[in-house]
Structure formats: structure tokens, C-alpha cells
N, C-alpha and C positions, 0 to 999 in steps of 0.2 A: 758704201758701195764696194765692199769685199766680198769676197765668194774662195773658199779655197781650194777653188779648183780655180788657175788662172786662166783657165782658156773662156771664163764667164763672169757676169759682174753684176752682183748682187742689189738690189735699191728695198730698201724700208720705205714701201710707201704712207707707213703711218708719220714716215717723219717726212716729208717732201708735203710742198702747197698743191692745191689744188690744182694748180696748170700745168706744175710738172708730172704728176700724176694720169691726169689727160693724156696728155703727149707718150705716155708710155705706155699707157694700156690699149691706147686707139690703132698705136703703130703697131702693134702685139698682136691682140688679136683681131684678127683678119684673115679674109672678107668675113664683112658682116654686111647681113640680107639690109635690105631698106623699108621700114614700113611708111606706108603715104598715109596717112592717117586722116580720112576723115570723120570729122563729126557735125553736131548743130549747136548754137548758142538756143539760149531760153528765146530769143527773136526770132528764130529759124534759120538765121543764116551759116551757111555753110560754112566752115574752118577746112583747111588741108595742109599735110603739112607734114616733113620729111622726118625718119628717127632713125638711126641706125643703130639705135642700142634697144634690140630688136632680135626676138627668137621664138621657135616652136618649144614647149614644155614638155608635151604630151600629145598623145592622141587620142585618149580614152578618160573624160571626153580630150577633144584637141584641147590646149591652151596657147594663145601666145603670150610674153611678156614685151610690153616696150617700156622707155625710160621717159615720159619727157618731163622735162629741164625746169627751170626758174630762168625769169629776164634777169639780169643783172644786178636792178633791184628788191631782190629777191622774193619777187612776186609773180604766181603761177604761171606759165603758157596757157595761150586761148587751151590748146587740144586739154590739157588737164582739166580745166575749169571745164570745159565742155562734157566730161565724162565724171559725172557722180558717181555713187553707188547703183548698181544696178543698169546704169543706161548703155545705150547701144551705141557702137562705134563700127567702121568699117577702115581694114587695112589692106589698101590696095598695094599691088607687088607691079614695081619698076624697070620696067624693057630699057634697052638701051636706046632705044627711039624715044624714050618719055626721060631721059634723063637731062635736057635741058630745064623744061618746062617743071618738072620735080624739083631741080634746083632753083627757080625763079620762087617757088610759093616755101624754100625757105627763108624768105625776105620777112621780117617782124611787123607787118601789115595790123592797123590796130585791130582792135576785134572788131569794129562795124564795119569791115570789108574786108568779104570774101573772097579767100584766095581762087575761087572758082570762077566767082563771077566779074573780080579784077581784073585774070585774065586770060579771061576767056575760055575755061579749061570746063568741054563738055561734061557732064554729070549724068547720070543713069541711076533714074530709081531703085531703093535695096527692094531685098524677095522678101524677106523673113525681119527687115528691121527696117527704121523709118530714115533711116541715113543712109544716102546716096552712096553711090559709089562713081570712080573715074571711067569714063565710059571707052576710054582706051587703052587701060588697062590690061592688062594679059589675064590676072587671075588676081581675084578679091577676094578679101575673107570677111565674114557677115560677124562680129562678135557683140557676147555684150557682160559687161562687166563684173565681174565674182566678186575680185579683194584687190587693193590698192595698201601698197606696203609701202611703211616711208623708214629709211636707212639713214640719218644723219640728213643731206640734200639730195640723198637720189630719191625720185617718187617710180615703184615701180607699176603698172598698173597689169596686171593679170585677167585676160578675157578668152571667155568659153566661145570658141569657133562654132556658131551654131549652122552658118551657109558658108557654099565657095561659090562662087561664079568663076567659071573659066572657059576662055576662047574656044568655041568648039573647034578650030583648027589646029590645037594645041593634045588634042586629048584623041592619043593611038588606038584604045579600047576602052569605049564606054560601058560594055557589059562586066569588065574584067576593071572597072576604074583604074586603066593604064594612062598616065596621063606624057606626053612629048616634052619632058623635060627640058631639053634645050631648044624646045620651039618658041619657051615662055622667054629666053633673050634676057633675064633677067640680069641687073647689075648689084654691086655688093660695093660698102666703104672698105677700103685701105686704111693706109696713115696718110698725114698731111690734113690741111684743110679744105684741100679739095680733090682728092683720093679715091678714086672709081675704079675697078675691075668689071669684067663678064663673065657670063660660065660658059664661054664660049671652047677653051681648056678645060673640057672634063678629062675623067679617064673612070674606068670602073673597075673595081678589083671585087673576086667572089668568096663572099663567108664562103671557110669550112669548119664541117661538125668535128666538136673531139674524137673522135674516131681516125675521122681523115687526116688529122692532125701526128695522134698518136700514131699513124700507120706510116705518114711522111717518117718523122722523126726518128723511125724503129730502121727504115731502109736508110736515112742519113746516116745514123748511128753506126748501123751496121759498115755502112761505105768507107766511115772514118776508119774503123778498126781493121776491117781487109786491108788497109795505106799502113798503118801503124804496121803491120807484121809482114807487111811487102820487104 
């Protein structure tokens, strides 16, 4: 834990256990989006279930990736088992009105009860895949499975976004697919073990072209050197 700049402190996390490692990267970085992941077992019953190790890849086509985990005894999560090769999943995005009941279906419920129909948590047929989505949901995403990469114990799974359903109260211009970003209220993990933020604090700041950049810098530059010979 050296770093020689003392104002900061350095961790090898190839040399630190598994929990301290958690603990350090969770509290880091942050917010991170929350995917609700549904899917179905080979009985059809629905799985749902919370991951916040969870991102866009791309958009061309879209990808997201999420992380989930191993039980304890180091045997799959229902949501992994439930997504082979090729199958369809659905990742619904989390309001801060859905974020109790989000946190109730990440309870370890065996796999013959579903978190939807446990409790209680309406469901809405998908468009384009046979996996339900949450039907109070702000905005879902339709995917279905590419490539599942495994990293020592992280399994990552990689799917091609092929639908989104999203709140039509939510979406500014549909000709112009302008969608009301902070209409969707979504929430994002922090640190700790129960660590919630909102995008309720945005701000926006505007790309400039090299251009505009090099023209800033040419009048700064110039600013500094008229003070210099003042």
C-alpha cells in the first residue's frame, strides 16, 4: 500500500483476498447503472434479479455486459444458468420508485420460485424475445446472448440489445429518438452494501471540435503573454 506521491495509496490487488478487493473497487467506482435481469428456467418460470456490475459496450450493434456471481458454494446463479449460449434475456432499468421491490428479488429464492410471481411483481410480455420484462419499469432492454467470458470467478455475459421498450412519457422526440433522460428516475450502486444514488444531479457540459479548442487556447495563450510583458 505505497504510492510515491504521499498524497495517495497504492493497493496490489493481486495480492489482497477476494473481499478486500470488492470493497475497493465497489466503493471506486461509482455509480454503477443497475440491470434487473430477467430471464426463464427450462420450466418457464421466471428469474429476476438485481447486478450492478453492469454496462453499455457499444452501440453498433448495442451491447451490454453484466457480471453475475456464484452462490457461495461456488455454484452458478439461477440468472446465469438461465442464459446459455444464444438465449434471450431481458434488462430492465430501475426508477427510484422500483427500488425497494428491486431490492426484495435480490433475496437467493431457490430456483423453483419466482421472483415475479413470489412477489408479486407484475410482468409484461417481450416484443422481439420470449422473456418477459417488468412491467413498471421505465425502460427495458430486449437482448440475447453473443459470448459469455469467464475471467478466473467472474463470468461476464455479453448481449446484443436487439429491442428497448421505453415509457412513452419518457421519450421528448420520437421522430428525432430524443428520449427525457431524467424522466426515466433511474437509480445507480455506490459503496457499502446497500449504496443507492439517482440522476436526479445531472449537469451537461458541451463537446468542442479541435478547432474550437485550438482557437480557445490561441486567445488564452495569447492572454497569458500580454500579463507577462504588462
Amino acid at each position: 500500500m505505497t504510492d510515491p506521491d504521499p498524497r495517495f495509496t497504492h493497493f496490489d490487488l493481486t495480492a489482497l483476498p477476494h473481499a478486500a478487493r470488492y470493497k475497493l473497487v465497489t466503493a471506486t467506482v461509482v455509480p454503477r447503472p443497475v440491470a434487473w435481469v430477467s430471464t426463464r428456467n427450462a420450466a418457464g418460470t421466471v428469474n429476476l434479479a438485481p447486478y450492478s456490475f453492469f454496462g453499455l459496450m457499444g452501440s453498433d450493434p448495442p451491447v451490454v455486459a453484466f457480471a453475475p456471481g456464484n452462490r457461495p458454494d461456488g455454484t452458478p446463479k439461477d440468472t446465469a444458468l438461465n442464459i446459455p449460449a444464444g438465449a434471450d434475456f431481458t434488462v430492465n432499468l430501475v426508477s427510484r420508485e422500483l427500488a425497494g421491490v428491486m431490492n426484495a428479488t435480490a433475496t437467493d429464492f431457490p430456483a423453483s420460485l419466482g421472483e415475479p410471481a413470489t412477489l408479486g411483481i407484475e410482468m409484461e410480455n417481450g416484443v422481439q424475445v420470449a422473456t418477459p420484462r417488468v412491467r413498471a419499469s421505465p425502460a427495458a432492454l430486449e437482448c440475447r446472448e453473443v459470448q459469455t467470458v469467464l475471467i478466473g470467478n467472474t463470468r461476464i455475459i455479453l448481449g446484443e440489445v436487439i429491442g428497448l421498450t421505453v415509457r412513452s412519457d419518457t421519450i421528448a422526440d420520437p421522430e428525432r429518438h430524443h428520449i427525457h433522460t431524467a424522466a426515466l428516475d433511474l437509480i445507480g450502486r455506490t459503496g457499502g452494501r446497500g449504496g443507492y444514488t439517482t440522476i436526479r444531479d445531472g449537469f451537461e457540459m458541451a463537446r468542442i471540435s479541435f478547432a474550437q479548442w485550438e482557437q480557445q487556447w490561441k486567445l488564452e495563450h495569447a492572454a497569458q503573454t500580454e500579463q507577462k510583458t504588462d
